[in-house]
DSSP file (Angstrom, degrees, kcal/mol; ACC not computed):
  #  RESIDUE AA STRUCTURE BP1 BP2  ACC     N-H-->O    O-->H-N    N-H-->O    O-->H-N    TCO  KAPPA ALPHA  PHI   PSI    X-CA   Y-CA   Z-CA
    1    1 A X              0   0    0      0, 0.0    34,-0.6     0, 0.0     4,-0.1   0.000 360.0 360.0 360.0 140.7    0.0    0.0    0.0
    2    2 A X        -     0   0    0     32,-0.2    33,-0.6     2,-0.1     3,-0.1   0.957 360.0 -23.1 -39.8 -72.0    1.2    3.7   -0.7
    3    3 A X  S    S+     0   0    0      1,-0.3    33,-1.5    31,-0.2    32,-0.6   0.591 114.8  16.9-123.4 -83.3    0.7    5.0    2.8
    4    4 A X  B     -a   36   0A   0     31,-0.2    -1,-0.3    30,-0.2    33,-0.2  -0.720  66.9-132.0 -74.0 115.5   -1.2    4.2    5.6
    5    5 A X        -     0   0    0     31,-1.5    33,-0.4    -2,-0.4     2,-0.2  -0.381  13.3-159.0 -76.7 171.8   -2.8    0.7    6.0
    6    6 A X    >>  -     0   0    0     -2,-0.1     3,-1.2    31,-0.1     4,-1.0  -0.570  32.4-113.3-123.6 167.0   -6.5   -0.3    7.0
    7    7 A X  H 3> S+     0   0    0      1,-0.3     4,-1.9    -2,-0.2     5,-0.2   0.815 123.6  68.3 -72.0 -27.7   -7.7   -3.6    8.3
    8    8 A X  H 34 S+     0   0    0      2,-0.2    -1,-0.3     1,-0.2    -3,-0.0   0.165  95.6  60.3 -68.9   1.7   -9.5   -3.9    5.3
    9    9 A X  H X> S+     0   0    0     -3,-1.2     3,-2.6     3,-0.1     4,-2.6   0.812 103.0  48.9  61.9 -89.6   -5.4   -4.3    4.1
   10   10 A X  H >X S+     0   0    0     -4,-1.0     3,-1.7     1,-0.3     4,-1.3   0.849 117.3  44.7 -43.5 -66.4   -4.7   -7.6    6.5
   11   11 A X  H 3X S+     0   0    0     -4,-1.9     4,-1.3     1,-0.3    -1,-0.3   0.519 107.3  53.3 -82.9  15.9   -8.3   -9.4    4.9
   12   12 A X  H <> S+     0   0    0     -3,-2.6     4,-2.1    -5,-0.2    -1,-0.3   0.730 116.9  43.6-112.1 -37.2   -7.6   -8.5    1.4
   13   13 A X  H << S+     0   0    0     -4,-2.6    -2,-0.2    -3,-1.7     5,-0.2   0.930 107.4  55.1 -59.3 -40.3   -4.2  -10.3    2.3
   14   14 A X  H >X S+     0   0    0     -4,-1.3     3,-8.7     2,-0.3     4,-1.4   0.966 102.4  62.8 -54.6 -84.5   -5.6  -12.9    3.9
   15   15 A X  H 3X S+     0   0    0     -4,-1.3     4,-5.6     1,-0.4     5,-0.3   0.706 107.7  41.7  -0.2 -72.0   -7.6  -13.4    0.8
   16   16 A X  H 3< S+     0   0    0     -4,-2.1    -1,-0.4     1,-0.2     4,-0.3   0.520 101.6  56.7 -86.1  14.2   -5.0  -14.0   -0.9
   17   17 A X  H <> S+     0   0    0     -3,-8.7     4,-0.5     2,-0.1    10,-0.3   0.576 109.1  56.6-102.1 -11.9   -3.0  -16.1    1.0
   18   18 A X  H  X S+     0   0    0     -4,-1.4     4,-3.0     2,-0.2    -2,-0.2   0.978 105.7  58.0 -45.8 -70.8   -6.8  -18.3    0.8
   19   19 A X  H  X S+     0   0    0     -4,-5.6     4,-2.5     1,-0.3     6,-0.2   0.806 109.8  40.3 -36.8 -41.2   -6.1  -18.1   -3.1
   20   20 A X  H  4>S+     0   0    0     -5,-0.3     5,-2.2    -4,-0.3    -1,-0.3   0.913 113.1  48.2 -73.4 -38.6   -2.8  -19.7   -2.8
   21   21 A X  H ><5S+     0   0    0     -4,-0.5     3,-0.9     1,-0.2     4,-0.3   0.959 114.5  51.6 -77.0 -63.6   -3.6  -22.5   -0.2
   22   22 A X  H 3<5S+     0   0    0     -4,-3.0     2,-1.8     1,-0.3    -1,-0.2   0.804 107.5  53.9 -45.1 -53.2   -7.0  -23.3   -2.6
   23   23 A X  T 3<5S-     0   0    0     -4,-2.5    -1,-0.3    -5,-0.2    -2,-0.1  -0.200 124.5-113.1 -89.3  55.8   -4.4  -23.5   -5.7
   24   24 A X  T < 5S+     0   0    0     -2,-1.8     2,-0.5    -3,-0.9    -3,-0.2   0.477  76.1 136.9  28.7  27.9   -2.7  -26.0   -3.5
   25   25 A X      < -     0   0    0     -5,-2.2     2,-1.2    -4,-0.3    -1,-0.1  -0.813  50.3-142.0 -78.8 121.8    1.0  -23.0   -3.0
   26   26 A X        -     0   0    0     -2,-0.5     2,-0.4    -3,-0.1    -5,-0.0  -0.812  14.0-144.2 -85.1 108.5    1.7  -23.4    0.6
   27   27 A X        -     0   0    0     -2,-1.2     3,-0.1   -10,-0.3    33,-0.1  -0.733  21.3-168.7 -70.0 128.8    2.6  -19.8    1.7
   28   28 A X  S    S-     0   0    0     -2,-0.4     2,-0.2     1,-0.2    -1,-0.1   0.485  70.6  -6.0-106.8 -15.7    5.1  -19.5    4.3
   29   29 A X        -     0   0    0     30,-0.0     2,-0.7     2,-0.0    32,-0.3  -0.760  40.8-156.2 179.2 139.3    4.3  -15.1    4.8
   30   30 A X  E     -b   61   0B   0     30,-4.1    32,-0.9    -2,-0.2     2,-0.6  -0.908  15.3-155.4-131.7 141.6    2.7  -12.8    3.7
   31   31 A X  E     -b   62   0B   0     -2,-0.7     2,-0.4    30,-0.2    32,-0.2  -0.808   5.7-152.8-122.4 124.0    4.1   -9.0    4.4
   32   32 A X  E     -b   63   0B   0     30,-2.0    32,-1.2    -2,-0.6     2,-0.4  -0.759  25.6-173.8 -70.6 134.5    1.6   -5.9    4.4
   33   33 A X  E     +b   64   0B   0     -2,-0.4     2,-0.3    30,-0.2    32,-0.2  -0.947  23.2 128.9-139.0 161.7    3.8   -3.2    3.5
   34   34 A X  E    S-b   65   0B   0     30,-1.2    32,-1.8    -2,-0.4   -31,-0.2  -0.987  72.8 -83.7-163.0 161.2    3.1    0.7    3.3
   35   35 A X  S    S+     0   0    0    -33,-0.6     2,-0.3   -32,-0.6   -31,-0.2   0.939 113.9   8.8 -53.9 -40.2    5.0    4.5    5.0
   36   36 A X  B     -a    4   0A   0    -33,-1.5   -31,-1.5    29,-0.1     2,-0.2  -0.981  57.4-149.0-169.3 160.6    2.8    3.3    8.3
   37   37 A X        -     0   0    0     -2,-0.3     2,-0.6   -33,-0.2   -31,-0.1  -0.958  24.9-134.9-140.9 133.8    0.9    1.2    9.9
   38   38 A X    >>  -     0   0    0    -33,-0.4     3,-2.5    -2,-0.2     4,-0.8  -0.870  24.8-111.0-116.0 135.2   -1.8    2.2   12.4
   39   39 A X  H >> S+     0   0    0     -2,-0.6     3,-2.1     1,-0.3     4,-0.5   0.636 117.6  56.2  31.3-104.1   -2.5    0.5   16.2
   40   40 A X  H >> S+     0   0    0      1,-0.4     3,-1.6     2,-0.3     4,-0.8   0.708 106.3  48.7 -24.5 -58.6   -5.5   -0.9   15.2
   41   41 A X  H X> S+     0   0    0     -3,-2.5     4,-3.9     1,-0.3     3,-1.5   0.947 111.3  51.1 -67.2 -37.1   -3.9   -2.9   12.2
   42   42 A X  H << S+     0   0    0     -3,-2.1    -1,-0.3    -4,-0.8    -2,-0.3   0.330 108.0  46.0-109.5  49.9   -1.3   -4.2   14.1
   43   43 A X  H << S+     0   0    0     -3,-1.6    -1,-0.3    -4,-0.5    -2,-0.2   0.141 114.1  51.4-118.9   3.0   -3.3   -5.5   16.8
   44   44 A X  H <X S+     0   0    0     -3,-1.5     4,-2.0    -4,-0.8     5,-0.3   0.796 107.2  59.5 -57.9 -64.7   -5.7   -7.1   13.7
   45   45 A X  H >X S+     0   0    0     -4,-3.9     4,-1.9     1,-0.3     3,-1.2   0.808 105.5  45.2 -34.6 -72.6   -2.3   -8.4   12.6
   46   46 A X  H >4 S+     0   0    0      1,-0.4     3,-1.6     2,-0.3    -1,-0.3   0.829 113.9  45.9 -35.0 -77.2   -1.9  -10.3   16.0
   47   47 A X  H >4 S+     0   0    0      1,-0.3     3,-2.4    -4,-0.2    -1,-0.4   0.843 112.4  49.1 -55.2 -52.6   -5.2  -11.7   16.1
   48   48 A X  H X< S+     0   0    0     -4,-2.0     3,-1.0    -3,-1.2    -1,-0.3   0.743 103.2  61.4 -69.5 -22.8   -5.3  -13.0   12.2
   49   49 A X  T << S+     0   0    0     -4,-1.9    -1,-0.3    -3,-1.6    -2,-0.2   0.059  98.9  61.2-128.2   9.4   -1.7  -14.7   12.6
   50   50 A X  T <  S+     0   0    0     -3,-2.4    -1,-0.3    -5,-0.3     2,-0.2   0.213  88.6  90.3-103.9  22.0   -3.7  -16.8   15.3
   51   51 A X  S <  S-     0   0    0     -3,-1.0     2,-0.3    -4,-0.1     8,-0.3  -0.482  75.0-134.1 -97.3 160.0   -6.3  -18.3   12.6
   52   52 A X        -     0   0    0      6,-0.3     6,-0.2    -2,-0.2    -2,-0.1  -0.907  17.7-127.6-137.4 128.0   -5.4  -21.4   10.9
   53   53 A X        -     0   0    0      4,-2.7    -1,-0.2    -2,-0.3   -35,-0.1   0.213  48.2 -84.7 -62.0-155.3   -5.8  -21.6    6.9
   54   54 A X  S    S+     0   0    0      1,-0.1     4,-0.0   -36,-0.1    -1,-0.0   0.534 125.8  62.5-104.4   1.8   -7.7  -24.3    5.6
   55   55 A X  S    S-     0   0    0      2,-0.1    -1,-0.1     0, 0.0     3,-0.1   0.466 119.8-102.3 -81.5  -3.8   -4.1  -26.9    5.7
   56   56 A X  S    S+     0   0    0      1,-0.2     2,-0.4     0, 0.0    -2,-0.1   0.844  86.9 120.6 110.5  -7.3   -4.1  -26.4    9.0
   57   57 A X        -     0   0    0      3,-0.0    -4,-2.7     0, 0.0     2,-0.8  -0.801  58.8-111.2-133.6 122.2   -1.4  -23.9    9.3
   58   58 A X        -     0   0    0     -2,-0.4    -6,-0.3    -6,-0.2    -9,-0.1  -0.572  34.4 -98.7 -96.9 151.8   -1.6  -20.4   10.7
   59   59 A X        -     0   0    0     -2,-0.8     2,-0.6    -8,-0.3    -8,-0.1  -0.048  30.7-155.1 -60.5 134.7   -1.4  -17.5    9.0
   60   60 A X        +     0   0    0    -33,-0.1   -30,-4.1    -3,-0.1     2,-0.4  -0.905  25.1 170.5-114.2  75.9    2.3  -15.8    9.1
   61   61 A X  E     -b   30   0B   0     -2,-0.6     2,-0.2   -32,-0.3   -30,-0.2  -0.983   9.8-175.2 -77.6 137.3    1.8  -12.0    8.5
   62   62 A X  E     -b   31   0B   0    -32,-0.9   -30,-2.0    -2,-0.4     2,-0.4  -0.679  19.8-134.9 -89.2 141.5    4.5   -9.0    8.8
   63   63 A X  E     +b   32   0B   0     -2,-0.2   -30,-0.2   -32,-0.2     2,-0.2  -0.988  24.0 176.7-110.7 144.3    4.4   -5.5    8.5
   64   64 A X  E     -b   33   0B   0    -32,-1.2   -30,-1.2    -2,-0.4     2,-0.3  -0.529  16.3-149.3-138.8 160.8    7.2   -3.7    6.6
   65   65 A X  E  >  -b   34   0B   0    -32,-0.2     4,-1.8    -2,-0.2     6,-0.4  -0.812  32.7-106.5-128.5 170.5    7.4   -0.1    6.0
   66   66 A X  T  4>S+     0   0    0    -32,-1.8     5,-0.8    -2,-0.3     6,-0.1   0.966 119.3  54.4 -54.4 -53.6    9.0    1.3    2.8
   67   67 A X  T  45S+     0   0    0      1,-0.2    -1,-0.1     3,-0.2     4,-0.1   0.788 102.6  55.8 -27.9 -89.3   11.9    2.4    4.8
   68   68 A X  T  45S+     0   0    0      1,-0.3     2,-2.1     2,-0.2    -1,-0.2   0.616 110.1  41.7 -26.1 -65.3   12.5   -0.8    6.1
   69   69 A X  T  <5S-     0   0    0     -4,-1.8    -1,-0.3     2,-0.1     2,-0.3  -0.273 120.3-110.0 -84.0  53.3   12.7   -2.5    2.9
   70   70 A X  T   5 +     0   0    0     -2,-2.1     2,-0.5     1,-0.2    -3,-0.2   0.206  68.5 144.1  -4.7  44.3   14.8    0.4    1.7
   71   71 A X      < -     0   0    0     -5,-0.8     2,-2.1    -6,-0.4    -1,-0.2  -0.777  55.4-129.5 -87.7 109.0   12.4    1.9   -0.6
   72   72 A X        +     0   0    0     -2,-0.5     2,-0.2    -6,-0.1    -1,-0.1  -0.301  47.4 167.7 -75.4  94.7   12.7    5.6   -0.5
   73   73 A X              0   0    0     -2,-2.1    -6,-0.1     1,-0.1   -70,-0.0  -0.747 360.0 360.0-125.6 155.4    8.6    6.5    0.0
   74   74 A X              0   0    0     -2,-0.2    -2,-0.1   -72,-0.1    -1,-0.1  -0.459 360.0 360.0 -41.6 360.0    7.4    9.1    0.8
């Protein structure tokens, strides 16, 4: 995401980390990244990454900021 993520972020990942397990790719993480990240999302985060896909396996999200991955944004 550009700048700030939403929770609506984490399920639209989630989604796709669904997409993968259904077309039988095991995903090992799946990383939000955006300039910031707000409370709220990463106390979503926490809560989704105790859910179990449909293998059995719980879901592994990060958050990254541009910085971090040393993309100069904004």
């Amino acid at each position: 995401k550009r700048d700030k993520t939403t929770i609506q972020d984490i399920y639209q990942l989630k989604m796709y980390w669904d997409g993968c397990v259904i077309d039988q790719i095991i995903p090992t993480q799946g990383i939000l990244i955006a300039a910031e990240h707000s409370e709220a999302v990463r106390e979503m985060l926490e809560i989704v990454n105790e859910f179990k896909d449909q293998n059995g396996n719980n879901y592994n999200f990060v958050l990254r900021t541009w910085q971090e991955e040393g993309v100069n944004y904004p």
